[in-house]
N, CA, C and O atoms as a GROMACS GRO file, in nm:
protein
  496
    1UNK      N    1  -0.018  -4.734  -7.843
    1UNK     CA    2  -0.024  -4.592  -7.816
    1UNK      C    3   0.097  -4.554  -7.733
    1UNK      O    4   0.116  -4.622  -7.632
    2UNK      N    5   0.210  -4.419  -7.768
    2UNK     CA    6   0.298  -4.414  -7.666
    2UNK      C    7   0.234  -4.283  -7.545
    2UNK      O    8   0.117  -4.261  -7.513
    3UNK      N    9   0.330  -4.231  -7.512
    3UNK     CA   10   0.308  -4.106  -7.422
    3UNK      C   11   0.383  -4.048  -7.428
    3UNK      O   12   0.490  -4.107  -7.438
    4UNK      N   13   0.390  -3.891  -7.427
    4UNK     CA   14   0.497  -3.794  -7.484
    4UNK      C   15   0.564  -3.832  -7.427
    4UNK      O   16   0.543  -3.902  -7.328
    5UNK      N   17   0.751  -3.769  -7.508
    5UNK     CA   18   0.866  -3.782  -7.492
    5UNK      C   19   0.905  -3.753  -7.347
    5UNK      O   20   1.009  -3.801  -7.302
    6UNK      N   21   0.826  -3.676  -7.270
    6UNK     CA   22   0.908  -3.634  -7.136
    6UNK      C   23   0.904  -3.804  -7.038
    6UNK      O   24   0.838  -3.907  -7.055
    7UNK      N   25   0.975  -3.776  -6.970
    7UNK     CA   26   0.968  -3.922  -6.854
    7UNK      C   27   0.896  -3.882  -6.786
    7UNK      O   28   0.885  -3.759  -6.785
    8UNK      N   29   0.825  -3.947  -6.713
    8UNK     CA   30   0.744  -3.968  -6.594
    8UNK      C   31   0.803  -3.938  -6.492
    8UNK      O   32   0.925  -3.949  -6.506
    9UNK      N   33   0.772  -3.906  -6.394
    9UNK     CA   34   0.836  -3.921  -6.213
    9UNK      C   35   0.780  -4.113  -6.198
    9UNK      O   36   0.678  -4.177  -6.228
   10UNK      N   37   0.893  -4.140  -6.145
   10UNK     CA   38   0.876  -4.288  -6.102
   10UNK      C   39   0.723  -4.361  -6.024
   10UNK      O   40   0.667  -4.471  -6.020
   11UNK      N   41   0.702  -4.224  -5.969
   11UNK     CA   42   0.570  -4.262  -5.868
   11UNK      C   43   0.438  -4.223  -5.923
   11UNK      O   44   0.332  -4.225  -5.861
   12UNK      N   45   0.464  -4.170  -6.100
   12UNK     CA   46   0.349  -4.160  -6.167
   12UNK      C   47   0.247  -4.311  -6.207
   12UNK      O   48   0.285  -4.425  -6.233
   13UNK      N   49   0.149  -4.269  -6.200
   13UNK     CA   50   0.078  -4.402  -6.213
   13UNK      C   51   0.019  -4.397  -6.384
   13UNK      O   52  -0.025  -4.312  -6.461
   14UNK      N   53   0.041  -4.507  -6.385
   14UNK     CA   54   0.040  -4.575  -6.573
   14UNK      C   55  -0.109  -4.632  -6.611
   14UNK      O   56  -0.141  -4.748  -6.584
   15UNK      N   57  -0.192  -4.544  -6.674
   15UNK     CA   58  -0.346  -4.599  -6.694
   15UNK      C   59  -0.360  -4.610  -6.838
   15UNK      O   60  -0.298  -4.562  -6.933
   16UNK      N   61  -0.478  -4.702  -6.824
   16UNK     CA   62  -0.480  -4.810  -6.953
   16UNK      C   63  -0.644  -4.711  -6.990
   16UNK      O   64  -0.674  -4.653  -6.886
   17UNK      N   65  -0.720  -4.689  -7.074
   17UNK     CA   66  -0.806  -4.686  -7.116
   17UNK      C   67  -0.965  -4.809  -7.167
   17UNK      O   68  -1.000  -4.858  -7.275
   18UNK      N   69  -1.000  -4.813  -7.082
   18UNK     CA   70  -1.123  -4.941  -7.129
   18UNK      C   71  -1.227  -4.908  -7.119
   18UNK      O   72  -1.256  -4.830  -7.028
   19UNK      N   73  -1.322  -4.954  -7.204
   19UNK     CA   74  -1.483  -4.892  -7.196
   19UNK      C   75  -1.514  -4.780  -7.134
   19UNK      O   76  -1.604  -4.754  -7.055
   20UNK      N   77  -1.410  -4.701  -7.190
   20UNK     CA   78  -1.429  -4.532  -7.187
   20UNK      C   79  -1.376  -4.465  -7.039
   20UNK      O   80  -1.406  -4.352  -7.000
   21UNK      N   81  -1.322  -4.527  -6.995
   21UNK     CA   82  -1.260  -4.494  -6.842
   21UNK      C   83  -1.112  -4.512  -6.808
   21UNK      O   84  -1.060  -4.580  -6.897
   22UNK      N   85  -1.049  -4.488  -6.742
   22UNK     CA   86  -0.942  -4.528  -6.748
   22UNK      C   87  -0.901  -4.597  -6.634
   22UNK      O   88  -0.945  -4.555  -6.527
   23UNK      N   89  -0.813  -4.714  -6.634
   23UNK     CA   90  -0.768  -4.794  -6.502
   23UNK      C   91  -0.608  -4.774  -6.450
   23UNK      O   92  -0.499  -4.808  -6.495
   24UNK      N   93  -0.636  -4.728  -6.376
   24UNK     CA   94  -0.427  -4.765  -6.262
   24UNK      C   95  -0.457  -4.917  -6.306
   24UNK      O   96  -0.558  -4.988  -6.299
   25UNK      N   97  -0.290  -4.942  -6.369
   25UNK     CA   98  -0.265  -5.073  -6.364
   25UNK      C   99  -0.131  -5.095  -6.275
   25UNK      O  100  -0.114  -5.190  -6.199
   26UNK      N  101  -0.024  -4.975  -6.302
   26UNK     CA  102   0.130  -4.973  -6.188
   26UNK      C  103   0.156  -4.857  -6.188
   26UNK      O  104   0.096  -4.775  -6.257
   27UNK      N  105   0.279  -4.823  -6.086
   27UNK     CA  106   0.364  -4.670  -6.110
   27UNK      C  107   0.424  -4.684  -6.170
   27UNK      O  108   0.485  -4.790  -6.159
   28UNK      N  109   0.460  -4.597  -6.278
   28UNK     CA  110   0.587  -4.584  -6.405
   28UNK      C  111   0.659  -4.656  -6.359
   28UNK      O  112   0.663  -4.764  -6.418
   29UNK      N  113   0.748  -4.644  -6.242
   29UNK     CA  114   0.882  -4.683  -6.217
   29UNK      C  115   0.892  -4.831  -6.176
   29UNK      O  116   0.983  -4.886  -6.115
   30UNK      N  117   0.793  -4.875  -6.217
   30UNK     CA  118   0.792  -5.043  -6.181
   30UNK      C  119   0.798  -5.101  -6.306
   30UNK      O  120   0.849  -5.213  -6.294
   31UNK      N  121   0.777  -5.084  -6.385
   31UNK     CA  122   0.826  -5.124  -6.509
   31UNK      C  123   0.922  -5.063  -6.583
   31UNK      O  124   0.933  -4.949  -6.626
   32UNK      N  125   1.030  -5.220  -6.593
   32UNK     CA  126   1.152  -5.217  -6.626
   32UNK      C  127   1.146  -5.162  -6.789
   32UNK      O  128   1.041  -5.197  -6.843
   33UNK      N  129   1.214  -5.104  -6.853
   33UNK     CA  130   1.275  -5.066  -6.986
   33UNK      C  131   1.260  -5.175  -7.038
   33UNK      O  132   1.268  -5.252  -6.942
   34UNK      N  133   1.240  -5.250  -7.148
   34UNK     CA  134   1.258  -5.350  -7.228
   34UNK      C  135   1.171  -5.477  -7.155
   34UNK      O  136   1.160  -5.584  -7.214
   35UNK      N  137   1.118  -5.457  -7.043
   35UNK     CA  138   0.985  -5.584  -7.036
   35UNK      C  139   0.902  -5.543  -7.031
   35UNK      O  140   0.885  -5.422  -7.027
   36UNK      N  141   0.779  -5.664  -7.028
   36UNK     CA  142   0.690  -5.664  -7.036
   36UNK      C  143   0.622  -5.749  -6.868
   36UNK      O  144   0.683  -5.820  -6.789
   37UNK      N  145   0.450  -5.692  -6.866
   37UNK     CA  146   0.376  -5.713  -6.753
   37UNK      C  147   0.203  -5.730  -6.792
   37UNK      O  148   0.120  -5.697  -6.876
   38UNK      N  149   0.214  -5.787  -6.696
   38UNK     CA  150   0.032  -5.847  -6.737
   38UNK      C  151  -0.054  -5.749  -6.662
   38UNK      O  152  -0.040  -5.728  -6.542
   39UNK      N  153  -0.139  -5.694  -6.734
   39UNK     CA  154  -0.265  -5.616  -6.624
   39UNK      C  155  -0.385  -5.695  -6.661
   39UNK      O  156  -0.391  -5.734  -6.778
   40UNK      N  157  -0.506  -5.731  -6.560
   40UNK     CA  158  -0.601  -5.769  -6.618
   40UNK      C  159  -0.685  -5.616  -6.580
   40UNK      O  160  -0.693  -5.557  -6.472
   41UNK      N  161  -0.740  -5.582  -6.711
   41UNK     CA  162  -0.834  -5.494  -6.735
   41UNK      C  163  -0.959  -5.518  -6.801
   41UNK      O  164  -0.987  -5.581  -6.903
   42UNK      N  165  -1.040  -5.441  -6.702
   42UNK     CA  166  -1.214  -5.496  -6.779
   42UNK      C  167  -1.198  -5.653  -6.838
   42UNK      O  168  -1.205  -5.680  -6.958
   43UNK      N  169  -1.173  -5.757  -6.726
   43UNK     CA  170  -1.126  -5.882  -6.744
   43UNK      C  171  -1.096  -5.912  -6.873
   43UNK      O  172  -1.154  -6.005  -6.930
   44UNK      N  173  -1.001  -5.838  -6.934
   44UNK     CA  174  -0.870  -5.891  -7.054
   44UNK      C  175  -0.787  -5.878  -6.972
   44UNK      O  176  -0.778  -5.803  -6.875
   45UNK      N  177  -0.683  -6.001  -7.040
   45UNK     CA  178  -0.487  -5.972  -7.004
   45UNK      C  179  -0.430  -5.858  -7.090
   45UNK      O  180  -0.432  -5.884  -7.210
   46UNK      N  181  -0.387  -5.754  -7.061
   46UNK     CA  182  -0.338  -5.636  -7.116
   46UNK      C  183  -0.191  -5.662  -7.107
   46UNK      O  184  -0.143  -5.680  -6.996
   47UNK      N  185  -0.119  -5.666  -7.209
   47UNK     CA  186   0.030  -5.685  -7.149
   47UNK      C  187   0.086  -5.557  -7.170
   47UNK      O  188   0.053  -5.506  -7.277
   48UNK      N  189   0.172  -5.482  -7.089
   48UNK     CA  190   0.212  -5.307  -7.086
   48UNK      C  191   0.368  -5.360  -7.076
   48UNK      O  192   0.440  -5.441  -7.017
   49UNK      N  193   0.368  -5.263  -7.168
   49UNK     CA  194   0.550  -5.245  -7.189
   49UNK      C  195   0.628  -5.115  -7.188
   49UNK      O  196   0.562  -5.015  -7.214
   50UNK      N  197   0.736  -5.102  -7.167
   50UNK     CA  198   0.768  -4.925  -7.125
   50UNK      C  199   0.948  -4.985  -7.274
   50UNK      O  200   1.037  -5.066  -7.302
   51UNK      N  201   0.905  -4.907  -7.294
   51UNK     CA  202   1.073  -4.886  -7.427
   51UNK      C  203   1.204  -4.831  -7.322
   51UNK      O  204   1.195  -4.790  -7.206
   52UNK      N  205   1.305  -4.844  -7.394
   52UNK     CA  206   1.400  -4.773  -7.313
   52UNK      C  207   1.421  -4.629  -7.334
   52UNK      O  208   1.514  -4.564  -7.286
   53UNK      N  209   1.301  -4.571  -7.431
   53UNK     CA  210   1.321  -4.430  -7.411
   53UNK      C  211   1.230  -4.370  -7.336
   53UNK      O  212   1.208  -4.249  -7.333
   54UNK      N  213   1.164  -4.472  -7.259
   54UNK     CA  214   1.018  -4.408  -7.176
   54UNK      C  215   0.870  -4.416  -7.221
   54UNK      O  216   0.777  -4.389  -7.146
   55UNK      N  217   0.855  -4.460  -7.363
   55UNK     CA  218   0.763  -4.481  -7.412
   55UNK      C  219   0.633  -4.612  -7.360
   55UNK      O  220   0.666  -4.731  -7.350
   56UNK      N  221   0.550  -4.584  -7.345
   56UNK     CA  222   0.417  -4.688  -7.315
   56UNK      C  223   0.397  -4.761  -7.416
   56UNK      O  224   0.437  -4.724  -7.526
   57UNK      N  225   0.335  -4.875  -7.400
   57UNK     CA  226   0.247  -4.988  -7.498
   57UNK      C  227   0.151  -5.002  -7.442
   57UNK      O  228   0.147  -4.912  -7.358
   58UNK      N  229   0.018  -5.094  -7.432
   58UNK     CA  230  -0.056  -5.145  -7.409
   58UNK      C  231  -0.110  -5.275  -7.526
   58UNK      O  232  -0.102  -5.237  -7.643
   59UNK      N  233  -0.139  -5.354  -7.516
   59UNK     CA  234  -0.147  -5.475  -7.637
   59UNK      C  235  -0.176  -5.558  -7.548
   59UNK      O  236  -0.118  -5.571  -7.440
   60UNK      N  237  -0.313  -5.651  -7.610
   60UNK     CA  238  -0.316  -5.743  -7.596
   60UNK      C  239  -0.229  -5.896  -7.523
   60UNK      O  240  -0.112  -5.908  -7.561
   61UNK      N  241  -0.263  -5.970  -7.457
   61UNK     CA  242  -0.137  -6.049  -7.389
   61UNK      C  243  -0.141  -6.160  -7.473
   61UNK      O  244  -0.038  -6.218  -7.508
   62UNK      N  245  -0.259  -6.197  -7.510
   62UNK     CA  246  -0.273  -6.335  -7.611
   62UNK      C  247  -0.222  -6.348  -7.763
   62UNK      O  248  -0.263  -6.289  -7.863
   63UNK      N  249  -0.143  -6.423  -7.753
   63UNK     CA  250  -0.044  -6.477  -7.880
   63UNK      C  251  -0.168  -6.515  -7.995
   63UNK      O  252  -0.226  -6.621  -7.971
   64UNK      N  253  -0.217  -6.436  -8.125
   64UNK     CA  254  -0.263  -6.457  -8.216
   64UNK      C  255  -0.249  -6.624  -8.291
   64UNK      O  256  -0.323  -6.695  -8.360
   65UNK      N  257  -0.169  -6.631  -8.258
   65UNK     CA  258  -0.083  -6.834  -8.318
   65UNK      C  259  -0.100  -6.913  -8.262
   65UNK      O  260  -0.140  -7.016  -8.318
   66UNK      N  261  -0.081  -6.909  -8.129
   66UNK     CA  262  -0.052  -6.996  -8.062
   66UNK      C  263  -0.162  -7.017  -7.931
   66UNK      O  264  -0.169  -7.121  -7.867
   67UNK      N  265  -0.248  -6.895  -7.905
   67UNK     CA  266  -0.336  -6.882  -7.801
   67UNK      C  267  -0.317  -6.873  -7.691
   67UNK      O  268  -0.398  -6.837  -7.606
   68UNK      N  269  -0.183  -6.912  -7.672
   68UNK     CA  270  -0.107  -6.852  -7.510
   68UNK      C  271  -0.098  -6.704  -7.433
   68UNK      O  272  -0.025  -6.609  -7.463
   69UNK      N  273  -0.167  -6.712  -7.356
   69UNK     CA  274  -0.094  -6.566  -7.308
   69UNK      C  275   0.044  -6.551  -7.258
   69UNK      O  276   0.086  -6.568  -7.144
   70UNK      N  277   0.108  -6.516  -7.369
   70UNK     CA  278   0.256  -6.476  -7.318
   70UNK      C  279   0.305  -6.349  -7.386
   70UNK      O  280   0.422  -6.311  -7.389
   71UNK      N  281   0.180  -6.277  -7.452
   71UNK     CA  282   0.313  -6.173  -7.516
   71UNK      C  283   0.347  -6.069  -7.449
   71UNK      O  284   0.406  -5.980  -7.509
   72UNK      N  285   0.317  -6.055  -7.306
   72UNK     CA  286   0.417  -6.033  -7.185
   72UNK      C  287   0.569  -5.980  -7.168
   72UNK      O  288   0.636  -5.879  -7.149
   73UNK      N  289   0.578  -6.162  -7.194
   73UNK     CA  290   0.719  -6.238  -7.250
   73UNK      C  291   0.763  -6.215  -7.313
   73UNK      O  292   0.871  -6.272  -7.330
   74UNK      N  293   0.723  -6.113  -7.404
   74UNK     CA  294   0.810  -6.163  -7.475
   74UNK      C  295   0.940  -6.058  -7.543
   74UNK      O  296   1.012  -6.035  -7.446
   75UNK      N  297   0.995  -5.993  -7.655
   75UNK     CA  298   1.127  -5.937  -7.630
   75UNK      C  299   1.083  -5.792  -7.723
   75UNK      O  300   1.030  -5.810  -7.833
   76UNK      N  301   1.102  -5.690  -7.685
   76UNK     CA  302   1.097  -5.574  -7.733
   76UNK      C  303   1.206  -5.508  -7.757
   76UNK      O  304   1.302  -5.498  -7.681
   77UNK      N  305   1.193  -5.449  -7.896
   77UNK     CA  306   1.287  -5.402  -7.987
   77UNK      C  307   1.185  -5.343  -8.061
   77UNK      O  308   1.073  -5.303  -8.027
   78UNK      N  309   1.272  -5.346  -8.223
   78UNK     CA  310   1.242  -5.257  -8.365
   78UNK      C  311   1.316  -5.270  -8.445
   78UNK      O  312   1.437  -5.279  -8.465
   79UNK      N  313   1.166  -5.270  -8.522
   79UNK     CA  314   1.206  -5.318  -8.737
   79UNK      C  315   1.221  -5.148  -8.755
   79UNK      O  316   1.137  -5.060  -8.733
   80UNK      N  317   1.374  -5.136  -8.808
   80UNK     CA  318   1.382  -4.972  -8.866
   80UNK      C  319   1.296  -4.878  -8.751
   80UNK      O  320   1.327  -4.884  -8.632
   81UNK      N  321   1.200  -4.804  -8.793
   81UNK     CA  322   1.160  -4.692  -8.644
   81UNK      C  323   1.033  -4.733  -8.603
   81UNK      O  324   0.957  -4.659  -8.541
   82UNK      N  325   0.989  -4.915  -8.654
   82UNK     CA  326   0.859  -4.943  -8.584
   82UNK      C  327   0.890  -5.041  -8.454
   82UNK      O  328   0.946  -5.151  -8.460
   83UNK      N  329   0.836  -4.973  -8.328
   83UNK     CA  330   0.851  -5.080  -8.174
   83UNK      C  331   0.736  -5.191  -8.184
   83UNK      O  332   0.614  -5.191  -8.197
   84UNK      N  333   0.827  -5.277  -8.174
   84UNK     CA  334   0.817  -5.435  -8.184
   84UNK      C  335   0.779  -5.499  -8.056
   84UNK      O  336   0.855  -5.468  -7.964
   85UNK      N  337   0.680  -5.580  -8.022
   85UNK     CA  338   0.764  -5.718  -7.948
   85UNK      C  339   0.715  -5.867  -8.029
   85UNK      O  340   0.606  -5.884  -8.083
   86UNK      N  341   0.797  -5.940  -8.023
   86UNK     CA  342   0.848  -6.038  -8.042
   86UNK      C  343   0.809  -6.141  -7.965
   86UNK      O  344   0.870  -6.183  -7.866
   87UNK      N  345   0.657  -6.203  -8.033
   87UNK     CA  346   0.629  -6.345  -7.930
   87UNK      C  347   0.716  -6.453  -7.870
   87UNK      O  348   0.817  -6.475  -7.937
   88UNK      N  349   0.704  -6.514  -7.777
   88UNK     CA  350   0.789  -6.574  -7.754
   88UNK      C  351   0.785  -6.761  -7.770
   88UNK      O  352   0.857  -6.854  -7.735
   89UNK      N  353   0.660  -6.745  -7.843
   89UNK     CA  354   0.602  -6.805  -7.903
   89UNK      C  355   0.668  -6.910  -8.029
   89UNK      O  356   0.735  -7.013  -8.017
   90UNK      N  357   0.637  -6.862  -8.112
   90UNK     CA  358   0.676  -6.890  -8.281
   90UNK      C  359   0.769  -6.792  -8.358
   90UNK      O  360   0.823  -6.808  -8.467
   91UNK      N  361   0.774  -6.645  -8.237
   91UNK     CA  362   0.884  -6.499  -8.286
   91UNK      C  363   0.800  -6.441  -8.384
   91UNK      O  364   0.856  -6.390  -8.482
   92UNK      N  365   0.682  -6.439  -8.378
   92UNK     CA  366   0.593  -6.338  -8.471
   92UNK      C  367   0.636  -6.157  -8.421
   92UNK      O  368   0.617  -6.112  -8.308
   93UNK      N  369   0.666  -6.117  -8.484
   93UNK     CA  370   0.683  -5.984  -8.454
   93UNK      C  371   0.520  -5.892  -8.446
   93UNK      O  372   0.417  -5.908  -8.511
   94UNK      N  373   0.542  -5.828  -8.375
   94UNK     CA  374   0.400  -5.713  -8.355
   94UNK      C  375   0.472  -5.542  -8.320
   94UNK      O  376   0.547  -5.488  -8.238
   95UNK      N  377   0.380  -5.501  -8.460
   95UNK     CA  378   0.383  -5.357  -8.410
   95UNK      C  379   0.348  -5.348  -8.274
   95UNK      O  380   0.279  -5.442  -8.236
   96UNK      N  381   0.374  -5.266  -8.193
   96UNK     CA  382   0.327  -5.207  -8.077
   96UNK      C  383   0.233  -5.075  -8.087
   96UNK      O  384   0.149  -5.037  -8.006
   97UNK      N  385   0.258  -5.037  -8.165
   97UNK     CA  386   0.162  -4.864  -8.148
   97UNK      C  387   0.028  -4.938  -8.224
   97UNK      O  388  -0.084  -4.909  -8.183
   98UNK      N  389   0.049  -5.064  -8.372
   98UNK     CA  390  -0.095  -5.094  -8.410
   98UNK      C  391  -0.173  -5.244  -8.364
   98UNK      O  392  -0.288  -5.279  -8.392
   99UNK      N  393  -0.049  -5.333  -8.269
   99UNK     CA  394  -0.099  -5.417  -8.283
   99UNK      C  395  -0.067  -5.539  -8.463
   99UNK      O  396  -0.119  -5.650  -8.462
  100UNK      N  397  -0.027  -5.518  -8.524
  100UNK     CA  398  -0.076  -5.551  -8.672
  100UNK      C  399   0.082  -5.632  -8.648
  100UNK      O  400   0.177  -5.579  -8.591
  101UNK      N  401   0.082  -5.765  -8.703
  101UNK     CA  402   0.177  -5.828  -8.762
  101UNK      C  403   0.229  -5.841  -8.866
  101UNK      O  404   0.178  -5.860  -8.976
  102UNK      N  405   0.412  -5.824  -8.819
  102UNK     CA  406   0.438  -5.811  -8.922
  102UNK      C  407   0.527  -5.922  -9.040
  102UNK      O  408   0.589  -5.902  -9.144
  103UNK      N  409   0.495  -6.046  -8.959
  103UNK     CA  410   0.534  -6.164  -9.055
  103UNK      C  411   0.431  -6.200  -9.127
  103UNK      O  412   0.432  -6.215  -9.249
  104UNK      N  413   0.326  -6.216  -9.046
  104UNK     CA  414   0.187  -6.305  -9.113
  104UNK      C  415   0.070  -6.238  -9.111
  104UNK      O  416   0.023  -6.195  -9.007
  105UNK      N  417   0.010  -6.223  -9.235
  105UNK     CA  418  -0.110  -6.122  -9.208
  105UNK      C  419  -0.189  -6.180  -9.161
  105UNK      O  420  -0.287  -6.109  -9.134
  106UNK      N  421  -0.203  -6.315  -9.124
  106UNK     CA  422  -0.316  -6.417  -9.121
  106UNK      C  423  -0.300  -6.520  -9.034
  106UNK      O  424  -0.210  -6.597  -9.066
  107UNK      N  425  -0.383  -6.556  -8.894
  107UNK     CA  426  -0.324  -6.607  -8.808
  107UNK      C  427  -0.391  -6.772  -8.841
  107UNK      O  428  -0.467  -6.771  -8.938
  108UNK      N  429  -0.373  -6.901  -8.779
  108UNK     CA  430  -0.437  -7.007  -8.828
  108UNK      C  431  -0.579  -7.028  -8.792
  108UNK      O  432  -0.610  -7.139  -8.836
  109UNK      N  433  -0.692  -6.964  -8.725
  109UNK     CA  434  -0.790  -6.942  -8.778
  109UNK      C  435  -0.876  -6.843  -8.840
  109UNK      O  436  -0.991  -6.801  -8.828
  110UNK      N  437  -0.763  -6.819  -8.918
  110UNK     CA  438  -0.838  -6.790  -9.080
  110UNK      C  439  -0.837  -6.604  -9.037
  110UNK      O  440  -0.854  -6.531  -9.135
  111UNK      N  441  -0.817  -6.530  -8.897
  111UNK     CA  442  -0.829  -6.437  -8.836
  111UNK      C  443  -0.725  -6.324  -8.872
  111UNK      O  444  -0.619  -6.382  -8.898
  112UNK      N  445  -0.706  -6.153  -8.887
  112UNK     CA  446  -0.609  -6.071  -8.948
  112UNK      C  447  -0.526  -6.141  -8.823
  112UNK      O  448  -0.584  -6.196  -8.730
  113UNK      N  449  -0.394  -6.131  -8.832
  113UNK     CA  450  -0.288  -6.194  -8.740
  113UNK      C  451  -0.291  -6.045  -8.648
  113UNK      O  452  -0.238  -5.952  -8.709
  114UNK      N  453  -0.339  -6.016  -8.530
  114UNK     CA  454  -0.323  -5.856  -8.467
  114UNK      C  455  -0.344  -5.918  -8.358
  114UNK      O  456  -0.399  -6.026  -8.338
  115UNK      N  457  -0.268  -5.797  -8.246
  115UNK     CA  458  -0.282  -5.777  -8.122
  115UNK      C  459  -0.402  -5.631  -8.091
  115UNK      O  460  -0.381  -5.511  -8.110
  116UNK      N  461  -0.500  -5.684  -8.052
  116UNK     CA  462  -0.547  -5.543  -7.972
  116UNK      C  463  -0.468  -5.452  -7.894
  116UNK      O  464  -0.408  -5.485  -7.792
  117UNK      N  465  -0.470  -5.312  -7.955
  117UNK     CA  466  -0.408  -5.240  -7.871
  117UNK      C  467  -0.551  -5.132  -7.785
  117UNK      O  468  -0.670  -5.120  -7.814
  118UNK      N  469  -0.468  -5.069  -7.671
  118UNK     CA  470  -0.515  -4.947  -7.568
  118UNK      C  471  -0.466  -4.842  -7.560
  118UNK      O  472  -0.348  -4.852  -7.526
  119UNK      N  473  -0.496  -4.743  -7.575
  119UNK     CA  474  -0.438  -4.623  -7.488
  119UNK      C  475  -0.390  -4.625  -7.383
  119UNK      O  476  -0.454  -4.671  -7.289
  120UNK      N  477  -0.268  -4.579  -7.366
  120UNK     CA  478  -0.189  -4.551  -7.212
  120UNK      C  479  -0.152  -4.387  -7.228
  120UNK      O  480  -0.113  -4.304  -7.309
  121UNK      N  481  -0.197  -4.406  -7.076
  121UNK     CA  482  -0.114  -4.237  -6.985
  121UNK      C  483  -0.069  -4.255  -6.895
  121UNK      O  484  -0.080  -4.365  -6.842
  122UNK      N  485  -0.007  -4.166  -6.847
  122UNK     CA  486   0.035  -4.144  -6.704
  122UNK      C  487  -0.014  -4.028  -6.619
  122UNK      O  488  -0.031  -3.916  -6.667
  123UNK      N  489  -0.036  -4.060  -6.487
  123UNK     CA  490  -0.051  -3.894  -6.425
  123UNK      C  491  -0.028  -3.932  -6.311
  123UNK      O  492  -0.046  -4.046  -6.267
  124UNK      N  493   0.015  -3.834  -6.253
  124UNK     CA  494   0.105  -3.797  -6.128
  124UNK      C  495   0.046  -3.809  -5.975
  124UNK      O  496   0.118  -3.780  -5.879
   0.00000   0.00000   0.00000
């Protein structure tokens, strides 16, 4: 999920959506452009990522392949106008807005290859 085009004020706080509520996980301005960060929410690892145009993620932290939580870690970009990150894993690519992979539809147990995604906002 992103958040409109305007930027944030740095000291806006960045909430995740879970079982119908929403959680402060950081202030905008703590997350760097192009990484990634772990929130645990409603005890999941949420990994939140900010684009370099200001845009939010929320996704899942656990690597579909491999079972690690690292997709954190791992490197954000884009296939043509879909935002990516890039396990750091095996380099499985993942949409960011669906979660849905886009090398392997099918992870090795037998599971659709996806990242859970969340809703993110910000407010001031």
């Amino acid at each position: 999920m992103t958040v409109d085009t305007q930027v944030p004020a740095a000291t806006a706080v960045v909430e995740i959506a879970h079982d119908e509520r929403w959680t402060a996980v950081c202030r905008y301005g703590e997350l760097v452009p192009g990484r990634g960060v772990t929130a645990l929410v409603g005890g999941e690892q949420v990994a939140v990522f900010r684009d370099r145009a200001g845009a939010l993620y929320a996704v899942a932290n656990t690597d579909p392949f491999s079972r690690a939580s690292v997709i954190s870690r791992g490197i954000v970009g884009s296939r043509g106008d879909t935002p990516v990150v890039v396990s750091p894993m095996y380099k499985q690519a993942f949409d960011l807005r669906t979660g849905k992979c886009l090398d392997e539809p099918t992870a090795p147990d037998g599971s659709a290859a996806r990242l859970s995604v969340w809703p993110v906002r910000v407010t001031a």
